[in-house]
C-alpha positions as CSV (number, residue, x, y, z in Angstrom):
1,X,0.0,0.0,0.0
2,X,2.5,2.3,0.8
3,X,4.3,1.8,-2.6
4,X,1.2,3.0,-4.6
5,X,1.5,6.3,-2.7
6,X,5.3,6.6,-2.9
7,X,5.0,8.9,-6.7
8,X,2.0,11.1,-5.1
9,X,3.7,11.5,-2.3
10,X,7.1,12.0,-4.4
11,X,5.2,14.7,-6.8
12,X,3.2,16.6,-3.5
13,X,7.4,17.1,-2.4
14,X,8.4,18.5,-6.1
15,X,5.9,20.9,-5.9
16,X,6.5,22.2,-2.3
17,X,10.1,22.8,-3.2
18,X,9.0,24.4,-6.6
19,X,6.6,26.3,-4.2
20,X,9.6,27.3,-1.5
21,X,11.5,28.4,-4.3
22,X,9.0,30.8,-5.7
23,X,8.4,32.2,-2.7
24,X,11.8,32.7,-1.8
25,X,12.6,35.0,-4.3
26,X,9.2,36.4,-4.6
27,X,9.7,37.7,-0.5
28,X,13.5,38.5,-1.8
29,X,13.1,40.6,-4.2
30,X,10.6,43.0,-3.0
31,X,11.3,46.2,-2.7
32,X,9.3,48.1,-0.3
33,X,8.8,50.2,2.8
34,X,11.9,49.9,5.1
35,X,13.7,47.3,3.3
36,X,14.6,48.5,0.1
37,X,17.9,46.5,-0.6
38,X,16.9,43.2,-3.0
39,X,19.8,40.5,-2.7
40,X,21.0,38.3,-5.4
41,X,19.6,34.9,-5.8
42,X,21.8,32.8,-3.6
43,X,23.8,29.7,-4.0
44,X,21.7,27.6,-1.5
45,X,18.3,28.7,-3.7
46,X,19.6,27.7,-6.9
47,X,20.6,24.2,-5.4
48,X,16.9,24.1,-4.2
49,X,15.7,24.9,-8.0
50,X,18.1,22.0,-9.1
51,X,17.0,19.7,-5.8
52,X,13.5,20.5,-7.3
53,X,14.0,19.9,-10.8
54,X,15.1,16.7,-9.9
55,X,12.6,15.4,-7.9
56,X,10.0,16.4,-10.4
57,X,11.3,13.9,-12.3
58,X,11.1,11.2,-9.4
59,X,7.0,9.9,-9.5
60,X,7.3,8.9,-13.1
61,X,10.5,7.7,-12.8
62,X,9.0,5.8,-9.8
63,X,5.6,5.1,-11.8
64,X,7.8,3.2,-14.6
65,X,10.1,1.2,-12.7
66,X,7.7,-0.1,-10.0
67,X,4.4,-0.5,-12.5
68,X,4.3,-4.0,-11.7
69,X,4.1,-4.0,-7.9
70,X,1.9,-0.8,-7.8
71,X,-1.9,-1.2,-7.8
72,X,-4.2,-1.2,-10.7
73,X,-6.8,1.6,-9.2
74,X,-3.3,3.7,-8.4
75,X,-1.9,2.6,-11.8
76,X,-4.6,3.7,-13.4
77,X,-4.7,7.4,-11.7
78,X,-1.2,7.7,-12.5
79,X,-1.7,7.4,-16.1
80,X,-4.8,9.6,-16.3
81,X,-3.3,11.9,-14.6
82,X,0.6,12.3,-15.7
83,X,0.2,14.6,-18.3
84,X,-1.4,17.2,-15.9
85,X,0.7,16.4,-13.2
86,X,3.4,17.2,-16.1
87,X,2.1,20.2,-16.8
88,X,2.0,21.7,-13.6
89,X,5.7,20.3,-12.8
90,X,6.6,22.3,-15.9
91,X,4.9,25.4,-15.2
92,X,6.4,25.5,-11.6
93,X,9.7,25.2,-13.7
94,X,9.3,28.0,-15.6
95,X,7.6,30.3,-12.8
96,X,10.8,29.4,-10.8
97,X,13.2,30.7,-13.7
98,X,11.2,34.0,-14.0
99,X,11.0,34.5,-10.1
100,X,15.0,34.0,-10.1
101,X,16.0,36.2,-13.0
102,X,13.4,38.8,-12.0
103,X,15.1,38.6,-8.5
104,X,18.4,38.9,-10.4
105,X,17.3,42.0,-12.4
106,X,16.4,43.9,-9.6
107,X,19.4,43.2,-7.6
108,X,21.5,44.2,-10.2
109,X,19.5,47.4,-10.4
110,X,19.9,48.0,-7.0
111,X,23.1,46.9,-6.8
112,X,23.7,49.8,-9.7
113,X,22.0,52.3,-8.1
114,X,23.3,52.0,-4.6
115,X,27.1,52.4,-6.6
116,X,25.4,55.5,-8.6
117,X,24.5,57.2,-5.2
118,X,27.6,56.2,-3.5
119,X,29.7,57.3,-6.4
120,X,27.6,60.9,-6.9
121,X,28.2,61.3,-2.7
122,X,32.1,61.0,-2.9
123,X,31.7,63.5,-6.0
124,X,30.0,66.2,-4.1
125,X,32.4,65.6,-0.9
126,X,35.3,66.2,-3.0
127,X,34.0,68.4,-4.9
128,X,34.0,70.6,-2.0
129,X,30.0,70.7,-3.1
130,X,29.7,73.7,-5.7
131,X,27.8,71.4,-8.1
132,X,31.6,71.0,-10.4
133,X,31.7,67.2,-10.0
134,X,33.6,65.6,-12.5
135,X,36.2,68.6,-13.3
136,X,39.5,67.2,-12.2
137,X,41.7,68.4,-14.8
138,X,44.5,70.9,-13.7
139,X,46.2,72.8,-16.7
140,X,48.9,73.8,-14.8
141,X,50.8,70.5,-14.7
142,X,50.9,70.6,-17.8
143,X,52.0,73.8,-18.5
144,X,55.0,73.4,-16.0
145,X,56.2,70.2,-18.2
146,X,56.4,72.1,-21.2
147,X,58.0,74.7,-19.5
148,X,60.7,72.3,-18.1
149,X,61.1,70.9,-21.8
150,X,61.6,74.3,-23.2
151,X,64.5,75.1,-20.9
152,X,65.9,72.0,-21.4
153,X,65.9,72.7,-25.4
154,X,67.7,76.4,-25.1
């Protein structure tokens, strides 16, 4: 009996760790109120999408090795229902890609603007704040070399 439970049970898993995943990165990449800093996807998350991928593959693997010794009203189920069962695995797939490369879009946004900010802040410091950022060249180094190469050539 427990056999002819062992691929529902195996799918129910795929999908709460397709589910986790989503989630995850939904809740990390939002970018609201007090928390306005959205993280990469992490290492341990993309392990979980491959962990997931995986055992979405598991209850038909299981289904077609263990046919024989798995009822015929279970059997049966199984068979109507794989293609949907497919279908949702599939979709959870997808929605799992999108989720992470959304989440890595907007970190790399973030990520962007929090260097932009920082940059423009250490601009105005030096700057001594008169609103001149970004005019660093001093033409009087440069007339002193030529000066120096002029006395050398007399």
């Amino acid at each position: 009996m427990s056999i002819d439970i062992l691929p529902a049970g195996a799918w129910a898993v795929a999908v709460l760790l397709s589910a986790a995943v989503i989630v995850i990165c939904l809740v990390r990449s939002r970018t609201s109120g007090r928390r306005t800093a959205v993280y990469a996807v992490s290492w341990p998350v993309i392990v979980l999408h491959l962990i997931s991928l995986v055992s979405a593959m598991a209850p038909y693997l299981i289904v077609a090795k263990l046919h024989r010794t798995i009822g015929a009203p279970f059997l049966e189920f199984y068979m109507r229902m794989g293609w949907w069962s497919a279908a949702v695995v599939i979709v959870l797939a997808v929605t799992q890609l999108v989720v992470m490369y959304r989440q890595a879009q907007l970190a790399m946004r973030a990520q962007l603007d929090a260097v932009g900010r920082h940059t423009a802040a250490d601009d105005h410091v030096d700057d001594g704040g008169d609103g001149d950022a970004g005019d660093d060249t001093d033409d009087s180094d440069t007339h002193h070399a030529g000066d120096a190469r002029d006395a050398r050539d007399q």
